[in-house]
C-alpha positions in Angstrom: -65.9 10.4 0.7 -65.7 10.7 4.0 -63.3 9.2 6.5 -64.4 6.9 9.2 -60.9 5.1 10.4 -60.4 4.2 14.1 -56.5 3.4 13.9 -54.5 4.4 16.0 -52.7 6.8 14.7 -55.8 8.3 13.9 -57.3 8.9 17.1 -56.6 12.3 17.3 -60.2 14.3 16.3 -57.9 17.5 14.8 -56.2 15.1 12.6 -59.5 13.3 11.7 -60.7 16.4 10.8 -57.9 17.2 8.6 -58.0 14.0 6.7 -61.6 14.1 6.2 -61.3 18.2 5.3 -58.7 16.7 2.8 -60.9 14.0 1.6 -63.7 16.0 0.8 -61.9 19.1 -1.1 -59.8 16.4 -2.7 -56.5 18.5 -1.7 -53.2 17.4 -0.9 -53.2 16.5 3.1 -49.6 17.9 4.2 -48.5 16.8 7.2 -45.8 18.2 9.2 -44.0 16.8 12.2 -40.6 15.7 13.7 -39.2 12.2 12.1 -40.5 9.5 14.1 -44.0 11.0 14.6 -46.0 8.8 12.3 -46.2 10.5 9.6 -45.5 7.5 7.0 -48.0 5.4 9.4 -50.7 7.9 8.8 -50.5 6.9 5.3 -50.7 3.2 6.0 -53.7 3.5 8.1 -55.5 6.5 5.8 -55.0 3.4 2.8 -55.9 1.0 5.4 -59.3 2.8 6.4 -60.6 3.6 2.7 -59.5 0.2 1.5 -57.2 1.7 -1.2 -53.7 0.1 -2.4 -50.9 2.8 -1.3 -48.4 4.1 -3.5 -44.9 5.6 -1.8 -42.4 8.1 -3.6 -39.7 8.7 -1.7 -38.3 11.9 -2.7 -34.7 12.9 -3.1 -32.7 16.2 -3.2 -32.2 15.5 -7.1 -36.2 14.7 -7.5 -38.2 15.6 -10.3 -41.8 16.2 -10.9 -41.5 14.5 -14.1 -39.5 11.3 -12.6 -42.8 11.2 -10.5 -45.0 10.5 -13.7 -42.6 7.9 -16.0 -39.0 7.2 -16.7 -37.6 6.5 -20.0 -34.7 4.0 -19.9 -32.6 5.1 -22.6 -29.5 3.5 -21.8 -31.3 -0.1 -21.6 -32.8 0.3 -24.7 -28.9 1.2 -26.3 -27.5 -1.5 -24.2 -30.1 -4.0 -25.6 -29.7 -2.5 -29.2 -25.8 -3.6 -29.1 -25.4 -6.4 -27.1 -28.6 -8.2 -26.7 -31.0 -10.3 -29.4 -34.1 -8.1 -28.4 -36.8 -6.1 -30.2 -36.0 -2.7 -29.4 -38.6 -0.8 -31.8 -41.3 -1.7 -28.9 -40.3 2.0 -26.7 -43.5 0.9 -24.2 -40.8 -2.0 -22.8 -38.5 0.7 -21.9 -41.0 3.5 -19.8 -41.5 2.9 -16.5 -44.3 4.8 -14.6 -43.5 6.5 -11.3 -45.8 6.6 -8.3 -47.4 9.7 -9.4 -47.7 7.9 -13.1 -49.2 4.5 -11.6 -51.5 6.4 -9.4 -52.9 8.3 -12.9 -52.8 5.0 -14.9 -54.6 2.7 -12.0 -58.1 1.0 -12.5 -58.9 2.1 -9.1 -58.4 5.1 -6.9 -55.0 4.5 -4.8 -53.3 6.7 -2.2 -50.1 8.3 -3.0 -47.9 9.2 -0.1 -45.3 11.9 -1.4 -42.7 11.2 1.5 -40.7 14.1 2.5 -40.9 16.7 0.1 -38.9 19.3 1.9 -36.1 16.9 0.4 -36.6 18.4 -2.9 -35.6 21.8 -4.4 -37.4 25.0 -4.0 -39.3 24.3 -7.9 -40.3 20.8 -7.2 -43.8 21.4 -5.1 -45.3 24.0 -7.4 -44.3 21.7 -10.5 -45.5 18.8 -8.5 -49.1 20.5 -8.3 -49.2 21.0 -11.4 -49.2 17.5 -12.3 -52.0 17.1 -9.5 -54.1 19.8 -11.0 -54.1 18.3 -15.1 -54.7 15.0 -13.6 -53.2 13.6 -17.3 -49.7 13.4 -18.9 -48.5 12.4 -22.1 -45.8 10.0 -22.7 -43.2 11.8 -25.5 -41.4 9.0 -26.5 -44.5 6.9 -27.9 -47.1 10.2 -27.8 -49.4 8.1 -25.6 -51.5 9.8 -22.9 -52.7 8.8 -19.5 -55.5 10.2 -18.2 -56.1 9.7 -14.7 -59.7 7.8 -13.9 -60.1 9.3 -10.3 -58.0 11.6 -8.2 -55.7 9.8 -5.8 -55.7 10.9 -2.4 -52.5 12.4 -1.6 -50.8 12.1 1.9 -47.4 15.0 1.6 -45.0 14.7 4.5 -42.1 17.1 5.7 -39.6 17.0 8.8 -40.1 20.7 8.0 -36.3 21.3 7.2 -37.6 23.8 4.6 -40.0 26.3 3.9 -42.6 25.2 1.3 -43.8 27.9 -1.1 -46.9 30.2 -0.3 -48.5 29.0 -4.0 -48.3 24.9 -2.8 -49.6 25.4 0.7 -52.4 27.3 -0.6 -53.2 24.4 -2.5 -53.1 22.3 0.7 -54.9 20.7 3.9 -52.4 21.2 6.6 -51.7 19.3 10.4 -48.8 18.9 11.9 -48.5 16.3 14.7 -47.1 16.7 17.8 -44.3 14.2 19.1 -46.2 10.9 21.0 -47.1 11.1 24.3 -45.3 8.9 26.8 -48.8 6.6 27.0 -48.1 6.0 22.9 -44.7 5.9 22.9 -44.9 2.9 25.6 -47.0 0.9 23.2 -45.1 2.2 20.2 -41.6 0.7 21.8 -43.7 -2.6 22.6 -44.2 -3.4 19.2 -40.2 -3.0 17.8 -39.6 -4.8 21.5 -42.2 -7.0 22.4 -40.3 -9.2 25.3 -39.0 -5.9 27.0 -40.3 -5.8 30.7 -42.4 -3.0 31.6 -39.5 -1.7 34.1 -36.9 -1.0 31.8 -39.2 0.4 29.3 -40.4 2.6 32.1 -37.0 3.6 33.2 -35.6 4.3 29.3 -39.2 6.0 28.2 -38.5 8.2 31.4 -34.6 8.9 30.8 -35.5 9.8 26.6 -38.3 12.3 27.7 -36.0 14.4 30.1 -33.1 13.9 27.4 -36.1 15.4 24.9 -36.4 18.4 28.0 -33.3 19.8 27.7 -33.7 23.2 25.9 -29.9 23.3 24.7 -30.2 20.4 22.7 -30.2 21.1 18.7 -31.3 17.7 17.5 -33.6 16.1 20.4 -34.0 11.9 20.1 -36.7 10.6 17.8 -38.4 7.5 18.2 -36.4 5.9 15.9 -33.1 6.5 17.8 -35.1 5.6 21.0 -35.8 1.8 19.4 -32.4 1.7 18.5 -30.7 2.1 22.0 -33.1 0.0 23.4 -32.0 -2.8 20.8 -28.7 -1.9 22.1 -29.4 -2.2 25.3 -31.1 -5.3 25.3 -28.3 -6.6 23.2 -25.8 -5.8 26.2 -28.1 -7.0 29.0 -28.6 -4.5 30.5 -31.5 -4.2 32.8 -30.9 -0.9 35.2 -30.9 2.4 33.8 -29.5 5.8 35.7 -29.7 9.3 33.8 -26.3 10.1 34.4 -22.5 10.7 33.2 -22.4 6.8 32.5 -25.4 6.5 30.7 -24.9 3.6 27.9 -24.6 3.9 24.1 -25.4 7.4 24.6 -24.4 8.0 20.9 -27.5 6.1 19.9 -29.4 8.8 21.2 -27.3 12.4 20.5 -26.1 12.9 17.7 -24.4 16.3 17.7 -20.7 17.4 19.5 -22.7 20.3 21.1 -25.5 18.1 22.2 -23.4 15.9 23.9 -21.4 19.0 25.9 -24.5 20.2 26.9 -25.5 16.4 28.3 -22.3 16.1 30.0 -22.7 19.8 31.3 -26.3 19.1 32.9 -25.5 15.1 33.9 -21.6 15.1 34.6 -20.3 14.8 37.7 -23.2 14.4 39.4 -24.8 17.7 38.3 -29.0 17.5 37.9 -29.6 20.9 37.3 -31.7 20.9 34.2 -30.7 23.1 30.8 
């Protein structure tokens, strides 16, 4: 299969190539990137493009690979033994499949966005392509087995908080993306703030790229916390912006004690010289 999507968060021809490199060797596609860089929209728009339901697990720091494949409600099945008139010999009521499980057990082929995986511990991407690589699992508690009908097309992201193992990104088609562009990131803040007139999305666009400049800073803005202060802003009415010591709901925007020394340091008092 190849990929022939024109969204656009796709418009990139490296990350084309990736998908499509990914598509045809039917590897994991990990993608790498700072939060608020797309990487969740990739997803949408790879299902979008191939015409194929998506599937999201949202991984946690107590994630398993097995949690990905089925869940056995024990307790419900006690708490209906004891309290409840229900049929509790039928175990199948009581297993719930995970993304990874659904994507196995699905008619059709889906794609199964893993969504950040650096979340995890250190064992959970080798066990995770383990699963990937028998394509299969068996259910214990009622010794049924799923076998997987076609291989779902995996979309793995990371705010690359951790290093993944050497064995899982061998097994991998990597891109990382680079933070938007102001041009994108104009008509990414249109579509959170449609009504917002093109001078004050000028002005704030300008004023969160030169906070983004500032070399000192240990957690720079995403876009997220850029749609956020604008909300605020709007909220306030305010409709004149100045990159200075009085800059508004700057806490929407830095979220670190040092950050905001080192803003006050290089915008206080009148001071532009950059850090």
């Amino acid at each position: 299969m190849r990929f022939k999507g024109t969204d656009t968060y796709l418009t990139s021809e490296s990350l084309r190539s990736a998908v499509d490199c990914a598509l045809v060797l039917q590897r994991p596609l990990l993608v790498k990137g700072e939060p608020g860089t797309g990487k969740t929209l990739l997803a949408e728009a790879i299902s979008k493009a191939l015409g194929l339901q998506l599937l999201t697990w949202n991984v946690k720091s107590t994630t398993r690979a097995q949690d990905g494949l089925y869940v056995y409600d024990a307790v419900q099945r006690l708490h209906d033994s004891r309290f409840n008139d229900h049929d509790v010999k039928d175990i199948e009521k009581y297993i719930k499949l995970g993304p990874l499980g659904e994507s196995f057990s699905a008619p059709e082929r889906r794609v199964l966005l893993i969504d950040e995986i650096d979340k995890a511990d250190l064992e959970f991407p080798n066990d995770l392509l383990h699963e990937l690589d028998r394509m299969r699992f068996r259910v214990i508690e009622t010794d049924r087995e799923v076998v997987a009908k076609d291989r779902p097309v995996v979309i793995i992201t990371s705010n690359n908080e951790k290093d993944l193992p050497d064995a899982f990104l061998r097994r991998c088609v990597f891109h990382f993306i680079d933070f938007p562009e102001q041009d994108l990131m104009k008509r990414i803040v249109a579509v959170h703030h449609p009504d917002l007139n093109d001078r004050m999305i000028d002005q704030s666009l300008q004023i969160f790229y030169e906070l983004r400049a500032l070399t000192r800073l240990r957690k720079r803005p995403s876009t997220s916390e850029l749609v956020d202060w604008i909300a605020a802003l709007k909220a306030a009415g305010i409709s004149t912006l100045k990159l200075d010591e009085n800059l508004p709901f700057l806490g929407a925007l830095l979220k670190r004690e040092q950050d905001l020394q080192a803003f006050a340091e290089t915008f206080g008092g009148g001071k532009r010289t950059r850090a």
